[in-house]
N, C-alpha and C positions, 0 to 999 in steps of 0.2 A: 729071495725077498723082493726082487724086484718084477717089473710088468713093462711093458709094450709104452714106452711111452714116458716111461720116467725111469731117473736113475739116484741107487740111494748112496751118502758118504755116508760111511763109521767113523764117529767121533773116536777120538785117541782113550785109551782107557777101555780097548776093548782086550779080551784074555787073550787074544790071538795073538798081542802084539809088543805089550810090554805091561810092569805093573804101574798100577796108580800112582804108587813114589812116583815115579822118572816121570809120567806125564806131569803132575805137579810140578816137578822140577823144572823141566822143559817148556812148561806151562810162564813159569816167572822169567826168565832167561829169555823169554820170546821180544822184541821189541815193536811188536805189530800189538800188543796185546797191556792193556794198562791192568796190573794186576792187583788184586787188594793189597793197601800196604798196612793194616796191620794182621795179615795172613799166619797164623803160629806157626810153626813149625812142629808141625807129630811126629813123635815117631814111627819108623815103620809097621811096626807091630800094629800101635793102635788105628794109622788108617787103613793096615791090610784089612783087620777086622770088621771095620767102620766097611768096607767097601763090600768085604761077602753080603750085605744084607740085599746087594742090589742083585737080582738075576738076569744075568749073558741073555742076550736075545739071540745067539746060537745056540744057547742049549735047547731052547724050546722048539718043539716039532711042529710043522705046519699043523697038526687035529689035535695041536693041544692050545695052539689058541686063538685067544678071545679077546675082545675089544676090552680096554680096560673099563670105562663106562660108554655100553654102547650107545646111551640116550644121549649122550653128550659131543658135539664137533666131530669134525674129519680127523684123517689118521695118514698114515703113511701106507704105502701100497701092501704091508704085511699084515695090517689091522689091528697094531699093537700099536704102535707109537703114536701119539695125540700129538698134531698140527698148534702148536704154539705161537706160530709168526709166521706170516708169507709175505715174501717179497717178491713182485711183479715183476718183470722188464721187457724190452721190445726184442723182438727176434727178426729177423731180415731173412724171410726165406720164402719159396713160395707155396701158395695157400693150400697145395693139393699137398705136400711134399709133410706128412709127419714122420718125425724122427722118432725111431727104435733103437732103444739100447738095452743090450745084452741084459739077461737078468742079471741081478746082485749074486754075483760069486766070487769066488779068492782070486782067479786070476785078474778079473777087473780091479780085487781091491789091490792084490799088490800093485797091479802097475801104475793104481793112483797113489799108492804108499810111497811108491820110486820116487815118481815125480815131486808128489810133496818134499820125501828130505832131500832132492837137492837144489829144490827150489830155496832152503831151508839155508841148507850148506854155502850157496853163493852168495845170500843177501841180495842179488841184484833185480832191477826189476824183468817181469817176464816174458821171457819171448815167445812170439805165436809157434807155435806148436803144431804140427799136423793131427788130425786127432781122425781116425781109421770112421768114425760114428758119423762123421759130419757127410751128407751130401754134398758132390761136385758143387753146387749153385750156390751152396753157402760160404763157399772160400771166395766168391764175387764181390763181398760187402766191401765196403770204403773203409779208411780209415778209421773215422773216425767210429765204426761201428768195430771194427775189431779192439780201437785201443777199448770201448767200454767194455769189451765179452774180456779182455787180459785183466781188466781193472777186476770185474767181475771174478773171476778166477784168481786171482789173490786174493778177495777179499774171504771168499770162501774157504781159501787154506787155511787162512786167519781164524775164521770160526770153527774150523773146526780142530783148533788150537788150542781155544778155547773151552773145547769138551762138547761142541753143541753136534746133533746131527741133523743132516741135511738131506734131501730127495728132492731131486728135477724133476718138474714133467713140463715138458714141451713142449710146441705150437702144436695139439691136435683140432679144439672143437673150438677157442679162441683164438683166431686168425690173426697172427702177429704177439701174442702176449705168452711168455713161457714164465712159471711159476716155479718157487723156490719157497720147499714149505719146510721150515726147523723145528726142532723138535729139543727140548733140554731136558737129559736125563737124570734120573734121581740123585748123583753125586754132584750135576752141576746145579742144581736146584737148590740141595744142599748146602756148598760152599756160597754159592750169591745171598739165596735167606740168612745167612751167617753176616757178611758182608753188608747188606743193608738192614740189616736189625731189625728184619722183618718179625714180629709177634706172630707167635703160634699158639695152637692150641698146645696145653699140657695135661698130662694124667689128670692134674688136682681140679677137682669138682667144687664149686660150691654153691651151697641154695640159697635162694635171693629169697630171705624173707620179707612179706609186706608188713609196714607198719601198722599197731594199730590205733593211734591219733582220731580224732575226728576228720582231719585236711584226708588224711590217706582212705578212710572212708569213704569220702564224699567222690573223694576220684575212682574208685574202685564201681561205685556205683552211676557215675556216669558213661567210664567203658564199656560194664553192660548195658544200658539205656543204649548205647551207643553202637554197639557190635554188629550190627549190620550195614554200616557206615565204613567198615573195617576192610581190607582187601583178603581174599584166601588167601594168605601167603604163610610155609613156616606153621604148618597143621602139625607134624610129625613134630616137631620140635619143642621139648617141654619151658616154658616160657618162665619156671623159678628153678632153672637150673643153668648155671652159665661154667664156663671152663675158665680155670686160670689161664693168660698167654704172657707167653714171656718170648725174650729173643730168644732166637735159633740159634742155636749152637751146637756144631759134631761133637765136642766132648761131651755133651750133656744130650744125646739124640735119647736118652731109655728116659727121660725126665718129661718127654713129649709125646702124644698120643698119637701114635705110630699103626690102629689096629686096621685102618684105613688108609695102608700109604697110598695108594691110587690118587686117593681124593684128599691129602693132607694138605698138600698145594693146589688151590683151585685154579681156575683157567685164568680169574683176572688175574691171581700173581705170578702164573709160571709164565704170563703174555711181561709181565713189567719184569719179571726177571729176564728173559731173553733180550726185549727191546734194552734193559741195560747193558747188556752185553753187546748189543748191537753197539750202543752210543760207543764203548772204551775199543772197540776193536777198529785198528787203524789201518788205512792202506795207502804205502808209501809212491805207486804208481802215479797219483797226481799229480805228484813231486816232477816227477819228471816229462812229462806231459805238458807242464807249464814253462820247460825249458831248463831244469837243474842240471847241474852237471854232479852233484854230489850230497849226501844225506843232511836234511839239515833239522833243529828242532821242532820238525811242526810236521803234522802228516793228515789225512784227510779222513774224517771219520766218515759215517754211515751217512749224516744229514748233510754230507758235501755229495755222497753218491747220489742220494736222488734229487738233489737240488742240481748236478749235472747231468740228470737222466741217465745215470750207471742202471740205476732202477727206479722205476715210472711207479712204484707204489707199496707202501708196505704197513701193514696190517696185521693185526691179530686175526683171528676166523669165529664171526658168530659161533654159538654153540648147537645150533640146530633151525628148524623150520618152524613158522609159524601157521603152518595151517591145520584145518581142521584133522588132518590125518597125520601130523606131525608128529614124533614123540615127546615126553614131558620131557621141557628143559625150563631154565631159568628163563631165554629169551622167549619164549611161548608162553610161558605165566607172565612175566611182564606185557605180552600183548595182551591179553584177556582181563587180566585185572587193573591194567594200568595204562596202555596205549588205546582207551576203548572212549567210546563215547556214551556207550552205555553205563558207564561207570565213572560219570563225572562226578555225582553225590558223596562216593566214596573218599575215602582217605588214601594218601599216597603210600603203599610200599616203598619207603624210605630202604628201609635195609637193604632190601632185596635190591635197589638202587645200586647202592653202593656195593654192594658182593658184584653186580655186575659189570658196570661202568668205573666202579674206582672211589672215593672220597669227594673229588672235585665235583663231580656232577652230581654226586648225592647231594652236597651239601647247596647244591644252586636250585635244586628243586625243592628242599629243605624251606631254602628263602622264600623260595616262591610260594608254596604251600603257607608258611605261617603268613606272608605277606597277604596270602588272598582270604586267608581266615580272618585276619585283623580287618579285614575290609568290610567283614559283616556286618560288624555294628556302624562302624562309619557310613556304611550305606544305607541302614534302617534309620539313622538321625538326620540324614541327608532326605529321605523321603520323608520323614515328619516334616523338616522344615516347608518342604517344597510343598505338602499340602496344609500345614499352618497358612503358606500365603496365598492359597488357593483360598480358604473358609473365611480367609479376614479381604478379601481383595475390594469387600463391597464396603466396608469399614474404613477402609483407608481415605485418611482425610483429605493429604496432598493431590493424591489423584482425582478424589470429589470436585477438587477445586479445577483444576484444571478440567475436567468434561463439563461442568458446570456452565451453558452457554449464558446464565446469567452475567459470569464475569465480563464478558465481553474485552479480553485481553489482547489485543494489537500485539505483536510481533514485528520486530527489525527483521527484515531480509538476509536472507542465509550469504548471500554472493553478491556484487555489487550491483553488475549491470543488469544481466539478465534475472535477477529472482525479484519476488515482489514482498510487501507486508505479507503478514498470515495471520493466520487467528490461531491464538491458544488452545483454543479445542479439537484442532487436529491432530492434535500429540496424544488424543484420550486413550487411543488400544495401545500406545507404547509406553504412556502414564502405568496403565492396570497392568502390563505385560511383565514392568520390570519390578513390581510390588511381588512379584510369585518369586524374586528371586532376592530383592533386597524388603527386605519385613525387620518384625525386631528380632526375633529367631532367629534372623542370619549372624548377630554378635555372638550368640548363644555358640552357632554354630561354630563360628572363629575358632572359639575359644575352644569348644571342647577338639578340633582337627587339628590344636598345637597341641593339646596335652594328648590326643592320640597318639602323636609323631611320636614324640617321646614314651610312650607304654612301648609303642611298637617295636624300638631300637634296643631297648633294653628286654624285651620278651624274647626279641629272635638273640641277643647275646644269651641269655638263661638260655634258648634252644638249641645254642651254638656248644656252650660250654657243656651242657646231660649230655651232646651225639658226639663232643669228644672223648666224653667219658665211654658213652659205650661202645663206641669203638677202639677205642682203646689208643687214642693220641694224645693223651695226657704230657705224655712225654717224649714227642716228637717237638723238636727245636729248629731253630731256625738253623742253626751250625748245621745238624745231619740233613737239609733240605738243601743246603747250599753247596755241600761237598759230595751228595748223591745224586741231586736229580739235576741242576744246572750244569747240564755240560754245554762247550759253545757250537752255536747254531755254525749252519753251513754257512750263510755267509758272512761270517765272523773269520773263517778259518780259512777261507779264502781271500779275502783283505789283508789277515795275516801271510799269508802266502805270498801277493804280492808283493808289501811290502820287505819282506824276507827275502826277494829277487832280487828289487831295487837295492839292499846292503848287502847282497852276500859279499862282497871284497872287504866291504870295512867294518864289519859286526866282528867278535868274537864265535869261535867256533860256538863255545859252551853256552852264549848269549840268546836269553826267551824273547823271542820278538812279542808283539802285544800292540795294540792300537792306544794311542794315548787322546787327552783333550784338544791337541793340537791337532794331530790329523782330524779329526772329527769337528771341529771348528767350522768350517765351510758348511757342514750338515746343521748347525745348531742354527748359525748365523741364516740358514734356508729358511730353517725351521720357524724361525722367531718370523723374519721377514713372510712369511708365505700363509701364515695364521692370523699374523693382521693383516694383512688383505685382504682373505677370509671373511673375519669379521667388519672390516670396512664395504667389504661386500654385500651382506646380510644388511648392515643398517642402510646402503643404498637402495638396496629392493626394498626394504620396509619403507620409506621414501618416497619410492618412485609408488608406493601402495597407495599412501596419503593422496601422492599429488593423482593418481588415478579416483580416488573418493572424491576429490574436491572439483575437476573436471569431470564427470560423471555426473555429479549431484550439479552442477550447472547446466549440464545441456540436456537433464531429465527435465528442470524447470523453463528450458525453451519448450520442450515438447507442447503443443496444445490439445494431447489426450488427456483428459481427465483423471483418466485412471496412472496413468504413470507417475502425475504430478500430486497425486493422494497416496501413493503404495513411495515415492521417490526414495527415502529414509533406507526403506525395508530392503528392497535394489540394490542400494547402497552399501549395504552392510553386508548384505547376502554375501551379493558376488566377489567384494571385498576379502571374506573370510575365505569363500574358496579357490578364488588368484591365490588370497597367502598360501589354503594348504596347499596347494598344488608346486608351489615354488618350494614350499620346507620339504617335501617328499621328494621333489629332483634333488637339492642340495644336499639330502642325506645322504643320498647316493656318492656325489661326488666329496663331501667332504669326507663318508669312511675311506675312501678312494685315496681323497688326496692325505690322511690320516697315517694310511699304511703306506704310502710311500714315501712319509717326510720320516718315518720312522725304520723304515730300510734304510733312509739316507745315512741315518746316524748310527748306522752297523751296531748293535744291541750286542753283548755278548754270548748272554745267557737265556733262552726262551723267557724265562719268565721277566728278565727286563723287558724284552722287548712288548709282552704283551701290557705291564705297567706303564709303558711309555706311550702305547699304542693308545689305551683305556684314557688316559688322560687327554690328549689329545684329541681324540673322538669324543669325551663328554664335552671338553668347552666350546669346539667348534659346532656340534648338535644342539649344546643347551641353549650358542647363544641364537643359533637358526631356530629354534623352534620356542622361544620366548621373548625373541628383543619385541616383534610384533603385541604381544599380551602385556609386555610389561610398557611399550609406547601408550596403550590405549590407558592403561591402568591409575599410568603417572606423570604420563605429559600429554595428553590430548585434551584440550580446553583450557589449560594451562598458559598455553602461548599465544592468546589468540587477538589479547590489546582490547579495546572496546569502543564503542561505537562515533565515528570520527576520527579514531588513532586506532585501526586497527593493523596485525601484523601481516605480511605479505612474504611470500615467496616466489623465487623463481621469477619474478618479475610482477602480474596482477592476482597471481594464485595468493587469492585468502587461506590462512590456516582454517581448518574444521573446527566447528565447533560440536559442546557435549550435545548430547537429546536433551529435552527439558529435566527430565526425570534425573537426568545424570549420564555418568557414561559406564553407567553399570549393566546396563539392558546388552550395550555392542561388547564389551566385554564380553559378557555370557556368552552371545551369538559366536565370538570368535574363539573361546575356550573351548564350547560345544564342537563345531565343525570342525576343529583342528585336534583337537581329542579322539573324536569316530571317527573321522580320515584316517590319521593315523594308525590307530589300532584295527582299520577292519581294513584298510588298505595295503598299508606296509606291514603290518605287522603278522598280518593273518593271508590276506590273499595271493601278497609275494612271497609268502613261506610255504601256502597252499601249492601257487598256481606255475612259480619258476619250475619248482622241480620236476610239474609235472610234464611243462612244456620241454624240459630239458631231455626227458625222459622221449616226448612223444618223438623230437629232431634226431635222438638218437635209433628212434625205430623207422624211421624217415631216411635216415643216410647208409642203411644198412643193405643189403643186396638180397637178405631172404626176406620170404614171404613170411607174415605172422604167423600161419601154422608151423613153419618153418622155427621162426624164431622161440614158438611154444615149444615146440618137440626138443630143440637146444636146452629148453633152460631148464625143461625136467633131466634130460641129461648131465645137467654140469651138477660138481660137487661144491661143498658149502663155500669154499674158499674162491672158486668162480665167479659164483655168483655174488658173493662179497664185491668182486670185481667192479661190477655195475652200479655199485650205491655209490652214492656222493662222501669225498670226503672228509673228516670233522676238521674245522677249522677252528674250533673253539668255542667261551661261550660267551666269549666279548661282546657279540651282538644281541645275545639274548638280556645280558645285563643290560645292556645299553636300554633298550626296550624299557624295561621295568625301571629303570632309574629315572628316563624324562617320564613317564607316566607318574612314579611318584610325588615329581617336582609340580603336576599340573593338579595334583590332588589336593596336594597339600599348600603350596604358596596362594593357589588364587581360588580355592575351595568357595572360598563365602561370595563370590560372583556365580558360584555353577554347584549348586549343591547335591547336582544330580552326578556328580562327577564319579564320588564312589562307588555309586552301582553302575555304571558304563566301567567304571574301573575294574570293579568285581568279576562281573558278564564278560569281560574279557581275557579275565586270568583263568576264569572257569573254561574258556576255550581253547586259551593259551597253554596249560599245563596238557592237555590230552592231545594236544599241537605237536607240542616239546615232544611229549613221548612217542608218539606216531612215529615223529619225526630219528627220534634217539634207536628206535627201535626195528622200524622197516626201513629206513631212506639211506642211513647213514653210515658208514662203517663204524664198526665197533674201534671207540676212542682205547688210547693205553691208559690204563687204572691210574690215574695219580693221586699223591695223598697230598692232604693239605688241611691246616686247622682251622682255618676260615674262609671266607670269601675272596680275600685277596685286596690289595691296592686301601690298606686301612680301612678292611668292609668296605670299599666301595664307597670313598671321601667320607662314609660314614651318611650314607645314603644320602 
């Protein structure tokens, strides 16, 4: 079963070795291994039976098999087992030199059976071992590269303790990187789907009849109007027939639709079944590593190994290729229907989402999808407006008046020394200019972009509530989310570790160490102190903007060009708006920067703390960098400014600014404008474009082969290789982020920029086939997580 180049473990629970009882047993008894604790207890009879359904992968003959679905992901070198999880790490050997190891036969597995029980039998941690496979040059590594290869190797006895099975392949065609690809077979699939209450499909069918109503009607007949709008997705699948699902359960396995077991568990849950199993399985070697002399209550899970580089990365494996010669998978429909540009018109494959990626990311593109829909109309009223005050500009009286050189209206000088009187008729194109933006139309507008916000929050809650219904998380709670998927982060468990050093003499043996409010104090007290600064920051550069306008607009009026001291205004405001964006686009850098490291400060226990903590954090240090500027202009500039005789001064002879005639609704706009399309085609779009791919080209740049070279490689490597090279998923804190200040500029200062929601629109229409490109060629494949909503109270509640 094995090949040149890698090597396979048998999970426990094979016929050669003992029955299922005893692995069970020895399964709970293990203390490497966090086992279900409300696990029943069968009798023997019922799981012997429960277990014939699986078939021995020794009984099967090389010409008798066959991939279980070949269209679907990598496999193990027998071309049975399906690649559920790969875990990368660094190999120290040299680059000519690839490791061969004997095929998979009895003798190799007893002598790894050996070693395992009395690895078993001592409890203690492991000692290097001479191992017959290893070349001379690889016993050369350093320490600290062998104590990871002994970590490594317990952690593997561990899984496969667990029941899971495992295959090495080793540095052949990636120079430095050996892979470790797991496989969980259909009893361990079974027991975890039992374990986490995962919904399955069962026998019981039933047909969704449509109503027949007028309302049900009406929508029946705009889906057809609509049906080319629609993605191919889900053709074979009859659309008023749905299956009951209920949890999984062994006792009740003839109750579930079993006629497909292959594909009963699909890949995104047998990838969240395994990575659970990763999280609960423990290895105690860190322990000692850090200097213990003896076992104490804490031991180092999976997200401490690769938070120490035990292992440099691990991953689920796409399910196939995306090209045109590829075979049909889930990931190749989603590039064609959904990661395309040619198919922006269309409607998002939502489902097909979620079967892929998991619940959390369905549901974020869910957002985004309804969000950029609701933008529709908001941008056809925003473009009414905008040409209302186009039709009416020659009608407008205020502005008559002011171009009107009859008036002959004298002006006070902008600045003391250097500027002179003016005449009121110079302000004529900034009179007309700011009439296209403030008209009567724009109250109209106001008012209908509050009661949009509001349709909107409560239209994606109605869209929130139908896709938990059809997915079926009705009755997924916050208890099963908190006791299943919150395990703590690596460095959580490492803090704990510490401080578990610093008391071993005066703790109780029996005693849970745990970080309390007082160690974390120091982190909080950073935290407070480092975020006003922050913001005392932001409002200095907003500040130092003013006093750049106010000095500017003085020494364009020294100027004796003509044309400068006619255009001076416009100068003004321009380059003003584009110093601001150019400062809020460095600072968002460094405030997610400094965001995620005041929030490692305070050691998080649980991933999802840490990313609520994170979220927060990142909104008020972004919202107030990219709106204290908009809300200066909106509600204190002209405001402070005294009047003529008493006016107010800064800094010493710096005059405050004052409005335009017209108001300060014209600079407004100019700064909502620029700081809007900067953003979104800058940060949002071009550093999502342009990092990766620059990342991408330094990476073919520091490489030793030639491109034909590095082509002929990458048609050679398999799916989980080249997983290898994508970037990866860090979450989707930054995509929300994105849509959340866009929201905020949409809707808080709309009636200065009405053209807001179609630059808002235009850009979610690029944004979503961005995401998916992005979800879909650039990225590894995230682990499926569920979740009923958005997260962090929807997101302040947009």
């Amino acid at each position: 079963m094995g090949r040149p180049g890698s090597s396979a473990y048998r999970g426990r629970g094979s016929p050669t070795l003992r029955t299922k009882g005893e692995e069970l047993c020895n399964m709970r008894r293990s203390e490497n291994y966090s086992p279900v604790p409300w696990e029943k207890n069968l009798e023997m009879d019922n799981t012997k039976a429960w277990n014939d359904n699986s078939i021995p992968m020794k009984s099967l003959n090389a010409e008798d098999r066959a991939p279980l679905c070949p269209q679907l992901g990598p496999y193990f070198a027998d071309g049975q087992r399906r690649v559920d999880y790969v875990l990368a790490y660094h190999i120290q050997k040299p680059s000519n030199i690839c490791r061969k190891s004997p095929k998979f036969g009895d003798d190799n597995f007893i002598r790894r059976l050996r070693r395992s029980l009395s690895i078993r039998s001592s409890r203690a941690p492991l000692q290097p071992k001479e191992d017959p496979e290893i070349p001379a040059q690889e016993q050369q590594t350093d320490y600290h590269e062998d104590d990871k290869r002994f970590r490594r190797e317990e952690f593997e006895e561990n899984l496969i303790e667990t029941g899971l099975e495992l295959e090495k392949t080793d540095e052949c065609k990636i120079p430095g990187i050996g892979f470790l690809k797991i496989h969980a077979p259909w009893n361990v699939l079974c027991r975890e789907a039992e374990f986490m209450k995962l919904k399955m499909a069962t026998n019981k069918v039933f047909e969704v009849k449509q109503g027949s109503n007028i309302v049900e009607k009406i929508r029946l007949f705009i889906h057809k109007v609509t049906s080319p709008l629609h993605p191919k997705v889900d053709t074979n699948k009859p659309k008023s027939v749905k299956s009951l699902l209920h949890p999984f359960s062994r006792e009740k396995e003839h109750l579930f639709d079993l006629s497909d077991r292959d594909n009963f568990f699909d890949s995104k849950t047998r990838s969240s079944i395994v990575y659970e199993l990763l999280k609960r399985t423990r290895c105690t070697r860190a322990l000692y590593s850090l200097g213990y002399t003896h076992q104490l209550n804490c031991s180092a899970g999976f997200t401490s190994l690769l938070a120490n580089g035990v292992y440099t990365a691990g991953y689920p494996p796409h399910d196939g290729e995306i090209g045109v010669n590829a075979k049909p998978s889930d990931r190749k429909t989603l590039y064609e229907e959904w990661a395309s540009y040619s198919v922006f018109y269309k409607y998002q494959p939502i489902g097909l989402i979620r079967k892929y990626f998991g619940e959390k990311v369905g549901l974020y593109f869910a957002w985004l999808g309804v969000y950029t829909q609701m933008l529709i109309p908001a941008a056809i009223v925003g473009v009414i407006v905008f040409l209302y005050g186009c039709a009416t500009i020659d009608d407008n009286i205020p502005s008559m008046e002011v171009c009107d050189p009859r008036n002959n209206i004298t002006m006070c000088p902008l600045c003391d020394s250097a500027c002179n009187y003016w005449k009121l008729t110079t302000a004529c194109g900034t009179a007309r200019a700011s009439h296209l933006f403030d008209n009567a139309a724009t109250v109209f507008f106001a008012i209908f972009m509050a009661l949009w916000a509001v349709l909107f929050m409560e239209h994606w809650k109605r869209r929130q509530m139908r896709l938990n219904y059809v997915w079926d998380l009705t009755g997924y709670g916050e208890e099963e989310e908190e006791e299943h998927k919150d395990h703590s982060r690596a460095e959580y468990e490492l803090r704990v570790m510490q401080k578990a050093k610093r008391l071993e003499n005066s703790m109780a043996k029996d005693e849970k160490v745990k970080l309390t409010c007082t160690d974390r104090l120091p982190a909080y007290l950073t935290t407070i102190a480092m975020m006003a600064f922050m913001i005392t920051v932001t409002f200095v550069i907003v500040f130092g903007i003013v006093l750049y306008r106010i000095s500017i607009n003085a020494a364009l009026q020294i100027n004796n060009y003509p044309g400068a001291q006619y255009n001076v205004r416009a100068i003004v405001k321009t380059t003003a708006a584009i110093i601001s964006l150019i400062v809020i686009i460095i600072l968002d850098e460094i405030y997610g920067a400094i965001a995620r490291w005041l929030t490692k400060l305070e050691v998080p226990k649980t991933a999802k703390s840490f990313e609520e903590r994170l979220i927060f954090k990142t909104f008020v240090l972004k919202f107030a960098n990219a709106f204290t500027p908009i809300v200066y202009l909106a509600f204190f500039r002209g405001r402070l400014v005294g009047r003529p005789g008493n006016y107010l001064y800064v800094v010493g002879s710096y005059r405050m600014e004052e409005c335009a005639e017209a108001g300060c609704l014209m600079e407004l706009c100019i700064q909502l404008c620029i700081t809007m399309l900067g953003k979104q085609f800058i940060q949002n779009n071009l550093f999502e474009i342009g990092v990766p791919k620059l990342k991408k080209l330094l990476r073919k740049k520091k490489s030793e082969m030639d491109p034909e070279q590095q082509e002929e490689l990458t048609k050679t490597l398999q799916q989980h290789e080249k997983d290898h090279f994508l970037l990866p998923f860090v979450g989707l804190s930054p995509e929300y982020m994105e849509m959340i200040i866009q929201f905020g500029m949409v809707t808080l200062f709309v009636a200065s920029f009405p053209l807001a929601p179609l630059f808002a629109l235009l850009n979610n229409v690029i944004e979503i086939r961005l995401d998916a490109k992005k979800f879909v060629m650039e990225l590894r494949r995230p682990i499926a997580v569920r979740a009923k909503d958005i997260g962090l109270c929807d997101l302040l509640h947009i």
